[in-house]
PDB file as gemmi writes it, atoms N, CA and C in Angstrom:
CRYST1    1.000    1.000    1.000  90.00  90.00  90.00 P 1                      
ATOM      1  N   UNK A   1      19.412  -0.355  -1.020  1.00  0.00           N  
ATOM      2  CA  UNK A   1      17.973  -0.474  -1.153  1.00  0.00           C  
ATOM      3  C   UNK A   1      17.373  -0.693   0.228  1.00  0.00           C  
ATOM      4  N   UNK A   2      16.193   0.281   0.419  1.00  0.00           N  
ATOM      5  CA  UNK A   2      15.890  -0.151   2.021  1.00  0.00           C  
ATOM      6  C   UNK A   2      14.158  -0.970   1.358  1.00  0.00           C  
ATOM      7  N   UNK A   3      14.155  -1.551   2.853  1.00  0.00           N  
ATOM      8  CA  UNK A   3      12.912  -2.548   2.962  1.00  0.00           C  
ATOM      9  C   UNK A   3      11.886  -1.668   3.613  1.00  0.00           C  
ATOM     10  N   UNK A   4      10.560  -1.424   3.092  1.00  0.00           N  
ATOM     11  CA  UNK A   4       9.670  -0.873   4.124  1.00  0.00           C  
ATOM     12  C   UNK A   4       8.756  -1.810   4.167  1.00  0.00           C  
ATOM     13  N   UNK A   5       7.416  -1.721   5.576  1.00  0.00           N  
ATOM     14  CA  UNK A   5       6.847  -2.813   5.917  1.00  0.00           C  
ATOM     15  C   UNK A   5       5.719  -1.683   7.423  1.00  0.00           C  
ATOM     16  N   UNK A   6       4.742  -1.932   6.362  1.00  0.00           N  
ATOM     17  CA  UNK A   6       3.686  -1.415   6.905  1.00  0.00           C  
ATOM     18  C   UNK A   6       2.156  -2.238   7.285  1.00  0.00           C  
ATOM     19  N   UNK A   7       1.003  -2.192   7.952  1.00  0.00           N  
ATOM     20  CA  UNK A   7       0.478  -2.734   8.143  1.00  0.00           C  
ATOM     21  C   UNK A   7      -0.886  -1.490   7.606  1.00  0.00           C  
ATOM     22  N   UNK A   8      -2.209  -1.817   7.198  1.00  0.00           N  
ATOM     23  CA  UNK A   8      -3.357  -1.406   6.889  1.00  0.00           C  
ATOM     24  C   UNK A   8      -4.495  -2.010   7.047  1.00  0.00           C  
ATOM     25  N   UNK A   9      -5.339  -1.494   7.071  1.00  0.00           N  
ATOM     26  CA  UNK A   9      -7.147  -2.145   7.222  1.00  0.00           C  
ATOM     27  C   UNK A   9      -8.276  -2.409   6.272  1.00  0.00           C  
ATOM     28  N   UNK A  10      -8.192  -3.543   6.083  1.00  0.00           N  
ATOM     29  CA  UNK A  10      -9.267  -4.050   4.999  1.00  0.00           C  
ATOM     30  C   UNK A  10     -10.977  -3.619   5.446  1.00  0.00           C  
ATOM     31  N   UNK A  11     -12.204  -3.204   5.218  1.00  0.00           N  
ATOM     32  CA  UNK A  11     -13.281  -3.484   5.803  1.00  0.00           C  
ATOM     33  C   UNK A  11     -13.930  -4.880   5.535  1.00  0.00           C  
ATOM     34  N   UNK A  12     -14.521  -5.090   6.486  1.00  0.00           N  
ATOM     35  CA  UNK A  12     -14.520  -6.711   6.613  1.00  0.00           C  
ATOM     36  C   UNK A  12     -15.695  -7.125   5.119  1.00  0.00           C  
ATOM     37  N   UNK A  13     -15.697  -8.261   4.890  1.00  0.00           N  
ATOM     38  CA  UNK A  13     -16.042  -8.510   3.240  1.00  0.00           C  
ATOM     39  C   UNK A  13     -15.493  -8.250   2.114  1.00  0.00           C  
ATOM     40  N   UNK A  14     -14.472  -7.296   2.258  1.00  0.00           N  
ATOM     41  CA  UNK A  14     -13.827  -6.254   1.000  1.00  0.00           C  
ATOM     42  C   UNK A  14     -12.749  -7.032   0.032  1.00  0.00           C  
ATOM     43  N   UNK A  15     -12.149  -8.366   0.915  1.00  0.00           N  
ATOM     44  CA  UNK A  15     -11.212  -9.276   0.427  1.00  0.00           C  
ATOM     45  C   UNK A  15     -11.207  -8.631  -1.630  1.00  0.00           C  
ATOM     46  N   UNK A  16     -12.261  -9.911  -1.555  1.00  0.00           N  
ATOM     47  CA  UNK A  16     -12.312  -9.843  -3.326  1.00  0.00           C  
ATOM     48  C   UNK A  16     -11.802  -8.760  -4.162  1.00  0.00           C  
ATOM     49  N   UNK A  17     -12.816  -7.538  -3.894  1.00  0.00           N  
ATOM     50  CA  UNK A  17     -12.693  -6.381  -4.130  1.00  0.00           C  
ATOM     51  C   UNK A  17     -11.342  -5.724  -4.249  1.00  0.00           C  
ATOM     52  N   UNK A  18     -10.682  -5.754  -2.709  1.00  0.00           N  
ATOM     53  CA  UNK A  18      -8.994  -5.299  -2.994  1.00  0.00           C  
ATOM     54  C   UNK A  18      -8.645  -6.126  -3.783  1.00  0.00           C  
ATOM     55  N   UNK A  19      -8.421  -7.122  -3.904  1.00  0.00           N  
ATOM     56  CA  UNK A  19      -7.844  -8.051  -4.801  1.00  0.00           C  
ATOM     57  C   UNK A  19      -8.007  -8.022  -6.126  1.00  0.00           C  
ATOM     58  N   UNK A  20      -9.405  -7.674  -6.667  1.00  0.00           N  
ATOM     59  CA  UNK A  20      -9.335  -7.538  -7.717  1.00  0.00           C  
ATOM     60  C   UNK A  20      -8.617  -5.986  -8.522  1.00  0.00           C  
ATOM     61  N   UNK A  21      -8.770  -4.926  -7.610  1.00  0.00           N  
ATOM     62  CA  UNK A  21      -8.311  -3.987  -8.172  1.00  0.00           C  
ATOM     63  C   UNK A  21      -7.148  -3.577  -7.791  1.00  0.00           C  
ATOM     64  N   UNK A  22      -6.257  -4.324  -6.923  1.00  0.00           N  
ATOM     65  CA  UNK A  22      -5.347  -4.507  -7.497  1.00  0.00           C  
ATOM     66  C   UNK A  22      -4.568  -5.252  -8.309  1.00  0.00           C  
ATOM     67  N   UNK A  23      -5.105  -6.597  -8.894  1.00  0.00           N  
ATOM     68  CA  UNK A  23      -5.062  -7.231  -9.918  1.00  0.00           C  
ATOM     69  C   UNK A  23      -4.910  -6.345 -11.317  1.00  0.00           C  
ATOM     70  N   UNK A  24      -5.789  -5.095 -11.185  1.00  0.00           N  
ATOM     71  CA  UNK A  24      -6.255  -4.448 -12.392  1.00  0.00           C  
ATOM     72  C   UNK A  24      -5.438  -2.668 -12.012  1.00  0.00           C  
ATOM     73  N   UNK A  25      -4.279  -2.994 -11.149  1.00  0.00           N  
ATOM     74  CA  UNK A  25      -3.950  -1.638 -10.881  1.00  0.00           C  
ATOM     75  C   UNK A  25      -3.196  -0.493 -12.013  1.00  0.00           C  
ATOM     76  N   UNK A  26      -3.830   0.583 -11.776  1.00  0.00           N  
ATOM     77  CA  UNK A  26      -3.480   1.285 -12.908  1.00  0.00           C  
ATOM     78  C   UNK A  26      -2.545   1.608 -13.407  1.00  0.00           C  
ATOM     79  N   UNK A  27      -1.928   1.718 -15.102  1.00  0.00           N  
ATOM     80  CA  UNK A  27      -0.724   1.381 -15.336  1.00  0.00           C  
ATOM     81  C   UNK A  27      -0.100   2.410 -14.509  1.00  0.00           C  
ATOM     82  N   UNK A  28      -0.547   3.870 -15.034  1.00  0.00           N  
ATOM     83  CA  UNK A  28      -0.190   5.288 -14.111  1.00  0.00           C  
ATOM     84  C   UNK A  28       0.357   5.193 -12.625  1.00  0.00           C  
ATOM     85  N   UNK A  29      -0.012   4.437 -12.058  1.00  0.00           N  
ATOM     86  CA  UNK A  29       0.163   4.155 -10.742  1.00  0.00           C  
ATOM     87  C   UNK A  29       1.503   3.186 -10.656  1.00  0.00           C  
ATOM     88  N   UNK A  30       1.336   1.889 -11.133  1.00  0.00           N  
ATOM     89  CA  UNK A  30       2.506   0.957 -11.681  1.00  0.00           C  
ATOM     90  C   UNK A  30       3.652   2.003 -12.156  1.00  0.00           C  
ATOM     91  N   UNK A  31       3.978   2.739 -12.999  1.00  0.00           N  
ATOM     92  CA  UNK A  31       4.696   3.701 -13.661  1.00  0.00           C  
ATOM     93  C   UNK A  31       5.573   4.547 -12.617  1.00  0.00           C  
ATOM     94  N   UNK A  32       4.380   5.381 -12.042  1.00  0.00           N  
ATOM     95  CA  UNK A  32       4.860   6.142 -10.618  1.00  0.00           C  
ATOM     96  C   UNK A  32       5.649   5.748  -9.293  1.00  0.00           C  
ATOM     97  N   UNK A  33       4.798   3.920  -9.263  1.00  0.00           N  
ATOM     98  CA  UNK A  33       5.904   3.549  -8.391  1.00  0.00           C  
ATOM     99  C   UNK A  33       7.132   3.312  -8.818  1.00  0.00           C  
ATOM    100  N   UNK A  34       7.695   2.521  -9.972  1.00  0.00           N  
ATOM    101  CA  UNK A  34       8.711   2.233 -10.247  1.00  0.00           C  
ATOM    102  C   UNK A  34       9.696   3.915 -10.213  1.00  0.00           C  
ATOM    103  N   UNK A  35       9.180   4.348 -11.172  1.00  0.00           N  
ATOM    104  CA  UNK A  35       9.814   5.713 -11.149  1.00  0.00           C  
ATOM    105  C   UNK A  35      10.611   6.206  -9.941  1.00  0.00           C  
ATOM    106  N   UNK A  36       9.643   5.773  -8.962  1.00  0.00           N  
ATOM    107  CA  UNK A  36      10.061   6.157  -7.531  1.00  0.00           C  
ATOM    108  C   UNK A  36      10.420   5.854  -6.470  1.00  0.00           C  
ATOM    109  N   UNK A  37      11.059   4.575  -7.535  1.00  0.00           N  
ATOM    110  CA  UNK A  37      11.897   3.719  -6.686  1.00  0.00           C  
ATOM    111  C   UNK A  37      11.864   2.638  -6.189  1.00  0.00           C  
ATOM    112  N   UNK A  38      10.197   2.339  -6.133  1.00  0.00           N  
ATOM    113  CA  UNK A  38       9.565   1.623  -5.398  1.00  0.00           C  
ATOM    114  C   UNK A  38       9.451   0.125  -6.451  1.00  0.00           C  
ATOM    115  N   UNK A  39       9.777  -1.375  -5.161  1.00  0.00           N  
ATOM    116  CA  UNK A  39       9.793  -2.226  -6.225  1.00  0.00           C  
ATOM    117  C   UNK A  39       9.775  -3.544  -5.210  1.00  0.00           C  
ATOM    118  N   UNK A  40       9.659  -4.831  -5.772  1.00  0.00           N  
ATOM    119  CA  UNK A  40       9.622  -6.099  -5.000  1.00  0.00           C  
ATOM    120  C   UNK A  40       8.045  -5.369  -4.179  1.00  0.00           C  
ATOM    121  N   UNK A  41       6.769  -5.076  -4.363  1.00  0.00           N  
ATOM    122  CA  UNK A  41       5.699  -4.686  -4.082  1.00  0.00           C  
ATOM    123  C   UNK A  41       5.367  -5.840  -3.560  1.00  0.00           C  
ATOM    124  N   UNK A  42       4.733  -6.778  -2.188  1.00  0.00           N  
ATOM    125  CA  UNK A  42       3.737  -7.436  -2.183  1.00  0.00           C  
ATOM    126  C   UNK A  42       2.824  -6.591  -0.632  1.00  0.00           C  
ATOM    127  N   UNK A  43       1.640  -7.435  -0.637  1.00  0.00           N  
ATOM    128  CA  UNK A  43       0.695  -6.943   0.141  1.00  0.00           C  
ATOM    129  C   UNK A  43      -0.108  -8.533   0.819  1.00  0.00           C  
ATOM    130  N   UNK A  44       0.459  -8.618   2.040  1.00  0.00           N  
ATOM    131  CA  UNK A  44      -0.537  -9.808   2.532  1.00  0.00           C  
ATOM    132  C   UNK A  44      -1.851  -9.313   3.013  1.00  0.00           C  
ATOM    133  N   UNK A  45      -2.871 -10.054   3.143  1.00  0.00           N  
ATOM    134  CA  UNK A  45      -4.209 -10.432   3.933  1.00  0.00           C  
ATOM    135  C   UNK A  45      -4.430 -11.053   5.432  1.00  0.00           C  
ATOM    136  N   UNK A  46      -4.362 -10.475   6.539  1.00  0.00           N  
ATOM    137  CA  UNK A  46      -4.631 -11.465   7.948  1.00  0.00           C  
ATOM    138  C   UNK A  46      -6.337 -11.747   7.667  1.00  0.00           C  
ATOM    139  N   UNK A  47      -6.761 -12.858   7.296  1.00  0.00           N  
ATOM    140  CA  UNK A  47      -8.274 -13.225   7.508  1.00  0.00           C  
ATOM    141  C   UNK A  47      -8.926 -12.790   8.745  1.00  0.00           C  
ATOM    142  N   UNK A  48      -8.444 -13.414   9.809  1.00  0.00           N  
ATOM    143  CA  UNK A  48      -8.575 -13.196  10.986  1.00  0.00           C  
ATOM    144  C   UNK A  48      -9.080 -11.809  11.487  1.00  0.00           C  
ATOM    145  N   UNK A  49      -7.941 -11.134  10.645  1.00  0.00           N  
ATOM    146  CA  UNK A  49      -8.031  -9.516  11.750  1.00  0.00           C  
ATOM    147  C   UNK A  49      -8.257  -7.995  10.643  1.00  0.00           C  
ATOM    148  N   UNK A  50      -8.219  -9.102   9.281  1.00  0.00           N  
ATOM    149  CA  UNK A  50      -8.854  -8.042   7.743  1.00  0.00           C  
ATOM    150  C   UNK A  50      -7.305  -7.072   8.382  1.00  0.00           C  
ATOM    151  N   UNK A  51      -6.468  -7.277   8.662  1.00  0.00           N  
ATOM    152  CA  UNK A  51      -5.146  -6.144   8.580  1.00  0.00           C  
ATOM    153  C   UNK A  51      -4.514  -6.434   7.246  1.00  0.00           C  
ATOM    154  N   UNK A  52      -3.942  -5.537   6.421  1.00  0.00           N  
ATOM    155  CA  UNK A  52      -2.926  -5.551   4.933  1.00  0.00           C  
ATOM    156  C   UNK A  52      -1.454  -5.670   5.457  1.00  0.00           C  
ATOM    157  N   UNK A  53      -1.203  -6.451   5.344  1.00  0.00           N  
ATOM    158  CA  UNK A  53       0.653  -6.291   5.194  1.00  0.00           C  
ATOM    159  C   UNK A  53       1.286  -5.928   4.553  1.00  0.00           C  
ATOM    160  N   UNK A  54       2.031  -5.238   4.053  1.00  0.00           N  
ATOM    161  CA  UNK A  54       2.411  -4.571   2.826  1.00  0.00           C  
ATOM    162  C   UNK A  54       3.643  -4.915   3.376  1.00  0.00           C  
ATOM    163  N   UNK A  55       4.998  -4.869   1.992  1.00  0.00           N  
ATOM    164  CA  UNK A  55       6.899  -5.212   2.239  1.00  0.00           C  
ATOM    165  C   UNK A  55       6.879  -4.803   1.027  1.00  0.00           C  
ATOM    166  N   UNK A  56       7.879  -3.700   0.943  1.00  0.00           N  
ATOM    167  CA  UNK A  56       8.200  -3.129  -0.425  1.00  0.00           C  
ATOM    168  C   UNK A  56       9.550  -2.858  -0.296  1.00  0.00           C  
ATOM    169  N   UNK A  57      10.531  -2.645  -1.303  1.00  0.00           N  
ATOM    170  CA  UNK A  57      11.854  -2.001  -1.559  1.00  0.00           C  
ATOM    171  C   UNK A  57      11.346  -0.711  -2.106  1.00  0.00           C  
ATOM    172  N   UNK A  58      12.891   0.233  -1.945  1.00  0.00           N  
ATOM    173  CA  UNK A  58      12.614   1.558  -2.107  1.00  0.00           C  
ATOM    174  C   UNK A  58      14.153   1.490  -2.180  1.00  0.00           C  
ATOM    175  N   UNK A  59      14.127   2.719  -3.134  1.00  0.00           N  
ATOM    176  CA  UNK A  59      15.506   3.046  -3.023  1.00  0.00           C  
ATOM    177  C   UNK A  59      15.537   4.559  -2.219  1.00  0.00           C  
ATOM    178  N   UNK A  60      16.640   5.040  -1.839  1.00  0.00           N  
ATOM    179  CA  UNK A  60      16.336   6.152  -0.864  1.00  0.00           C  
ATOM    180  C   UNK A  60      15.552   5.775   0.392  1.00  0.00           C  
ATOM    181  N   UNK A  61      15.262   6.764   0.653  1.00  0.00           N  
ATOM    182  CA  UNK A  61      14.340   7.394   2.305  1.00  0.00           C  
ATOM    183  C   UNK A  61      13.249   6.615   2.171  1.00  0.00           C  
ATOM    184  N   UNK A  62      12.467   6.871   1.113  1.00  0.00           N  
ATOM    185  CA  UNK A  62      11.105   6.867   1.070  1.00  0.00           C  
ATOM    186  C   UNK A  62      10.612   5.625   0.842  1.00  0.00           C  
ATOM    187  N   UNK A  63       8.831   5.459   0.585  1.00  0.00           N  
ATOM    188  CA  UNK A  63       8.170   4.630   0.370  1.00  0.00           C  
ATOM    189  C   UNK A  63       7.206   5.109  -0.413  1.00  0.00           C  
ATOM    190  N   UNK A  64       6.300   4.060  -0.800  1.00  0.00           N  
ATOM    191  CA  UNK A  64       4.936   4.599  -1.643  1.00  0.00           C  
ATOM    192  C   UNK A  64       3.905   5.149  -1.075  1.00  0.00           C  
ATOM    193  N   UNK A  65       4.304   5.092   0.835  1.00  0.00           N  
ATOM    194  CA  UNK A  65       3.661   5.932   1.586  1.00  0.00           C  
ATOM    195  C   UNK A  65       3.774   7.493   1.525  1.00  0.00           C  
ATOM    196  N   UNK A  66       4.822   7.644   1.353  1.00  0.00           N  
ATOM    197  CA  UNK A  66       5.241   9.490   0.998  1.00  0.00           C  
ATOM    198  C   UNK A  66       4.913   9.772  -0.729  1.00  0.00           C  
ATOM    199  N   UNK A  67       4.083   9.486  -1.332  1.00  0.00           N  
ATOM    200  CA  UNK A  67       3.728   9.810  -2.287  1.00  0.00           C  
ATOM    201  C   UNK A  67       2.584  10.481  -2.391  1.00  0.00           C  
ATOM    202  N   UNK A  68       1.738  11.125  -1.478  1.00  0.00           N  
ATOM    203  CA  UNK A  68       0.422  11.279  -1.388  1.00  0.00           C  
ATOM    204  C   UNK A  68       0.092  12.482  -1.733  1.00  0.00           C  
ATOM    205  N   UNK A  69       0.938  13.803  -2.187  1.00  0.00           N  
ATOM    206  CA  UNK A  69       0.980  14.482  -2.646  1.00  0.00           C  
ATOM    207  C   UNK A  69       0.420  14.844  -4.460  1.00  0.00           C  
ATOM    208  N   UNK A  70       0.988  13.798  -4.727  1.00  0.00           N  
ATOM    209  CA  UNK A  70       0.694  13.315  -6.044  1.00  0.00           C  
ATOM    210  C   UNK A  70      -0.707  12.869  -6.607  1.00  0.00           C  
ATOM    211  N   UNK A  71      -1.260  13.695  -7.487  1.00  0.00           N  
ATOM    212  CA  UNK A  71      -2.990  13.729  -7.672  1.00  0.00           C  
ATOM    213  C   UNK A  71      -3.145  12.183  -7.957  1.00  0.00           C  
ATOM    214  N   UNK A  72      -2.122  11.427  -8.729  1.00  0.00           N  
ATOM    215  CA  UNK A  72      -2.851  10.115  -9.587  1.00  0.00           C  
ATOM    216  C   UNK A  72      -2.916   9.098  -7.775  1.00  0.00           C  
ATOM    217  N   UNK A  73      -1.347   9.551  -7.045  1.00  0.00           N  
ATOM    218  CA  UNK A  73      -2.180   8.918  -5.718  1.00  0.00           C  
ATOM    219  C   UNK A  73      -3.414   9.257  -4.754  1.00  0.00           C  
ATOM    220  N   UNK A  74      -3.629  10.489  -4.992  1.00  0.00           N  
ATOM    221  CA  UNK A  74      -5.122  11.107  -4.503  1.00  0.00           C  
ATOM    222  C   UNK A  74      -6.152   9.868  -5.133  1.00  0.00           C  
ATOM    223  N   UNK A  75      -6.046  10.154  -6.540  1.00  0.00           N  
ATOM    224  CA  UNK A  75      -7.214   9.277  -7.180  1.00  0.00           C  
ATOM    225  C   UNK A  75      -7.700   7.991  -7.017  1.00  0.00           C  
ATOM    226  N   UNK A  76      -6.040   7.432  -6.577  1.00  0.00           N  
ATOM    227  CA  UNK A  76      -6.061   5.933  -6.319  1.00  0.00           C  
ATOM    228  C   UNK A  76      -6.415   5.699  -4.487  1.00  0.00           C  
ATOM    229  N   UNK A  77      -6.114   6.709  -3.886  1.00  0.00           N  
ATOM    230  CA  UNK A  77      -6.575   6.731  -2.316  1.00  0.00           C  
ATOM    231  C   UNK A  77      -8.174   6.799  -2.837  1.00  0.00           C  
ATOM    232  N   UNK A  78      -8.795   7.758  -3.173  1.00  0.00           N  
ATOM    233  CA  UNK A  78     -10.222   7.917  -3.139  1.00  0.00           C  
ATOM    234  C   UNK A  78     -11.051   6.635  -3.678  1.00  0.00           C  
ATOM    235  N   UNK A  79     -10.071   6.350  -4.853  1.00  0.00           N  
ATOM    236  CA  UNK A  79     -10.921   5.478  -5.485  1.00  0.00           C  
ATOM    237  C   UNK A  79     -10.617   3.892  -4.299  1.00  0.00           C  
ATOM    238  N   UNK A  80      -9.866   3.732  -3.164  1.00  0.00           N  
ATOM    239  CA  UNK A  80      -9.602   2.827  -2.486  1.00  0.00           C  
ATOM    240  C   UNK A  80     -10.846   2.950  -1.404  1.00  0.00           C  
ATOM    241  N   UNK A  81     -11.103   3.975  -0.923  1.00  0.00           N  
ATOM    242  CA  UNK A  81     -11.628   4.157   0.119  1.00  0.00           C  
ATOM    243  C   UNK A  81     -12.691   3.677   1.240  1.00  0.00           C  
ATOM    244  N   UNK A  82     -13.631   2.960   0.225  1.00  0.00           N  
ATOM    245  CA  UNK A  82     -14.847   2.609   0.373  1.00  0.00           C  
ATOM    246  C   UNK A  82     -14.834   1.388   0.816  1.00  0.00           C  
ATOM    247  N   UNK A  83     -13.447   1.165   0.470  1.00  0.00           N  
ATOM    248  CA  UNK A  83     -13.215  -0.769   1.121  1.00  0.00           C  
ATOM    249  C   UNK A  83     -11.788  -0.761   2.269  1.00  0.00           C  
ATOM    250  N   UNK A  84     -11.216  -0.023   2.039  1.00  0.00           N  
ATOM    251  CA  UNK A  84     -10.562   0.620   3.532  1.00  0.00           C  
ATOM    252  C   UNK A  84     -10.768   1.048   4.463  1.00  0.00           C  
ATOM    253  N   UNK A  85      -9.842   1.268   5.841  1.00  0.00           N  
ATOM    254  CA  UNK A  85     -10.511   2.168   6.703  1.00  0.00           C  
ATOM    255  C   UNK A  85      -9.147   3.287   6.445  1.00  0.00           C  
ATOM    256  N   UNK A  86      -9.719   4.728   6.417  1.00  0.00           N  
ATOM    257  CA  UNK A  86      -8.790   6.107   5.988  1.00  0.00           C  
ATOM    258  C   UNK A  86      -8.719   7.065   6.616  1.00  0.00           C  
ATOM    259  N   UNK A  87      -7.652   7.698   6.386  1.00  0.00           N  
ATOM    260  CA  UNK A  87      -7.364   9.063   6.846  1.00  0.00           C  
ATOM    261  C   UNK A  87      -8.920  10.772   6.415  1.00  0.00           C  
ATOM    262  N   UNK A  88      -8.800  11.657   6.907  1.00  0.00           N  
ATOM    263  CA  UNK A  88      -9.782  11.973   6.480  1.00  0.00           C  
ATOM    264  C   UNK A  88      -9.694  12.770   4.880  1.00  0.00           C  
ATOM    265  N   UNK A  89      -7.695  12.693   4.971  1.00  0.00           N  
ATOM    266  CA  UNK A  89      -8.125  12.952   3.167  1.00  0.00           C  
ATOM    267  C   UNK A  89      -7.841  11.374   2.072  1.00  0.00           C  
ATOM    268  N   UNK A  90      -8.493  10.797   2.915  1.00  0.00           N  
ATOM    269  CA  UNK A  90      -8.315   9.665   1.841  1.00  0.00           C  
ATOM    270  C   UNK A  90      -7.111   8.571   1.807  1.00  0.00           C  
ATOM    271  N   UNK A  91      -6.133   8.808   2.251  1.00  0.00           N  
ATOM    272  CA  UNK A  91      -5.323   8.251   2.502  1.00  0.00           C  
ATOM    273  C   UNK A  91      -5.824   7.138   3.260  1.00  0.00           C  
ATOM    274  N   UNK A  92      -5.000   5.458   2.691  1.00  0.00           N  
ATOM    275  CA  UNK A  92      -5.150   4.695   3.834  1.00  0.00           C  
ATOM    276  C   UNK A  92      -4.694   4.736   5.468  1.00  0.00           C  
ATOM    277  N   UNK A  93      -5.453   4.306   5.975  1.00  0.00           N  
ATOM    278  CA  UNK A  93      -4.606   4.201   8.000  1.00  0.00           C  
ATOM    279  C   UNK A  93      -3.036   3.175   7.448  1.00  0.00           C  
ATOM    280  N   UNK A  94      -2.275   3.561   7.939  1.00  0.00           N  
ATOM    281  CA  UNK A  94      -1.013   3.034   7.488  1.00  0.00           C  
ATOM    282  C   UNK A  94      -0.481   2.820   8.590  1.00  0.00           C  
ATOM    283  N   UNK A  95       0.353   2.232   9.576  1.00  0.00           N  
ATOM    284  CA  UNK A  95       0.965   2.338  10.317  1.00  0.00           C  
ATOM    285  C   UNK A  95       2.305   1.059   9.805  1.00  0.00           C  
ATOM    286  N   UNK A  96       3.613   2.213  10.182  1.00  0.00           N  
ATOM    287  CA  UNK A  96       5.088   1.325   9.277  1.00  0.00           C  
ATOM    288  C   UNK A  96       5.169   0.515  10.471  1.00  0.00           C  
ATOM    289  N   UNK A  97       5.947  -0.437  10.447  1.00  0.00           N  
ATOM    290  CA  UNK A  97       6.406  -1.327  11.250  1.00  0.00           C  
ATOM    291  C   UNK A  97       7.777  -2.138  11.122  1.00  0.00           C  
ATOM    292  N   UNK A  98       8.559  -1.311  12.673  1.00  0.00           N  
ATOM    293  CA  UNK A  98      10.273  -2.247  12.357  1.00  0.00           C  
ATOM    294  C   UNK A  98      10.622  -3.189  12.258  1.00  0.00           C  
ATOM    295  N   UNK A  99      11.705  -3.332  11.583  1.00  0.00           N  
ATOM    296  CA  UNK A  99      11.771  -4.945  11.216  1.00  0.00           C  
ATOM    297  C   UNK A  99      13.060  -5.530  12.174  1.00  0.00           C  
ATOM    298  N   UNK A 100      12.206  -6.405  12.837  1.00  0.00           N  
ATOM    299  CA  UNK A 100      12.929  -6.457  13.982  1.00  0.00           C  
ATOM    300  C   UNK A 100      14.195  -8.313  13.454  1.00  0.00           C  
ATOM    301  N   UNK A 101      14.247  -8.601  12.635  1.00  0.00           N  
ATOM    302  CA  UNK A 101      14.516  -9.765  11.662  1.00  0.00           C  
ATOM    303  C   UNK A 101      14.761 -10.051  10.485  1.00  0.00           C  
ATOM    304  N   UNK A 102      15.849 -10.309   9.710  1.00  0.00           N  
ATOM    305  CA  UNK A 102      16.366 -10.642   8.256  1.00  0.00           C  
ATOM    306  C   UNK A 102      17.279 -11.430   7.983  1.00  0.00           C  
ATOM    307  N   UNK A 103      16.702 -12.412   7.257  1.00  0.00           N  
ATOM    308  CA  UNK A 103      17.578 -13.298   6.822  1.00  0.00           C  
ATOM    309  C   UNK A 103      17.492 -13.093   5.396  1.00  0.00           C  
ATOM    310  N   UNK A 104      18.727 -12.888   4.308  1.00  0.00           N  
ATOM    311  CA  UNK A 104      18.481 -12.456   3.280  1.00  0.00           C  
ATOM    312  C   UNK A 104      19.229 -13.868   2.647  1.00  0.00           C  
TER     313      UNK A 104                                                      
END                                                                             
């Protein structure tokens, strides 16, 4: 199982908002990740600097970043957008980050 660990951009005020919808994230979406491997999901908040932390397991190569192909993740990029900062098709700004440390 590999670990991925990416960083993203909140727009400033938006806290609640992400939070709540992903509180309320869609089962379709929930479904797709597991399916795909994807699992142990969390997502921190820097107050400070509104950056997302994201640490996920994956089995294989991938992450829930290489899923973007996939319309229900289109839907869920678009429908993110307005409280992110994005790519110009919608996609969040993502940038992965090595993990330079593990203590398991």
């Amino acid at each position: 199982m590999k670990r991925n660990a990416f960083k993203m951009y909140l727009k400033p005020g938006c806290e609640k908002e992400y939070e709540k919808r992903h509180k309320e994230l869609w089962p379709e979406m929930r479904e797709l990740l597991k399916k795909e491997g994807v699992s142990d999901y969390s997502i921190f908040w820097d107050k400070e600097t509104n950056i997302l932390f994201a640490v996920q397991k994956s089995e294989g190569d991938g992450s829930s970043q290489d899923l973007g192909q996939l319309e229900i993740v289109q839907k869920w990029w678009a429908y993110m957008a307005d409280i992110m900062e994005t790519n110009p098709d919608n996609s969040p700004v993502s940038i992965p980050l090595k993990e330079l440390f593990y203590m398991p």
